[in-house]
C-alpha positions, -999 to +999 in steps of 0.1 A: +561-576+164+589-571+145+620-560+154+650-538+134+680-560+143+701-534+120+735-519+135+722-483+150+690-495+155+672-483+187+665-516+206+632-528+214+616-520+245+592-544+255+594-572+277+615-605+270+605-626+242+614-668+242+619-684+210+624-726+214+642-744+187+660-779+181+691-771+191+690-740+212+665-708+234+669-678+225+654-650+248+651-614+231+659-587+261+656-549+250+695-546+239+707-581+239+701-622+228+707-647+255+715-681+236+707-709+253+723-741+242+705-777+245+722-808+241+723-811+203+740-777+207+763-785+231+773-818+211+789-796+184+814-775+211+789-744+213+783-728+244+758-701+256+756-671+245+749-634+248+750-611+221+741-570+224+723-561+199+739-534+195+768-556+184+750-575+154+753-564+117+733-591+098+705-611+106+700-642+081+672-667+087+650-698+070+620-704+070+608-741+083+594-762+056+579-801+062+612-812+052+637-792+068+639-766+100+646-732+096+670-712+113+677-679+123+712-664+130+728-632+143+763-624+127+785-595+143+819-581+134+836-613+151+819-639+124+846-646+101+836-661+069+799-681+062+779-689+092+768-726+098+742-738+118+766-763+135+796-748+142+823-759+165+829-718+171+806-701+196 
């Protein structure tokens, strides 16, 4: 199912979704992202995480390919200037 991350949006109402990646769990509550941080995560001085949706403006992603991983990212008003996937910022 897909979701309209968009500023205004009404937020989805279904039950919580998981998502597992390298570096970090994400689970997708009705109004908010709860960002879970493993130990690649942490190594980089991020913590955990919770965004309201409500809150995010952009949503940029990547696709995985066999050579590299994909991503996806949530950028709010706080993001100042290009989002990296290993930031020393939460």
């Amino acid at each position: 199912m897909a979701y309209d991350l968009s500023k205004g949006a009404p937020a989805p109402q279904s039950e919580a979704q998981i998502f597992k990646g390298y570096v970090a769990t994400v689970t997708l509550h009705a109004g908010r992202a709860e960002i879970k941080r493993k130990l690649m995560g942490k190594v980089t001085g991020s913590r955990d995480a919770v965004i309201p949706l409500a809150d995010v403006i952009k949503v940029q992603s990547k696709e995985p390919t066999r050579l590299v991983n994909g991503y996806v990212q949530l950028a709010t008003e706080e993001d100042r200037g290009q989002l990296r996937i290993a930031t020393a910022e939460a």
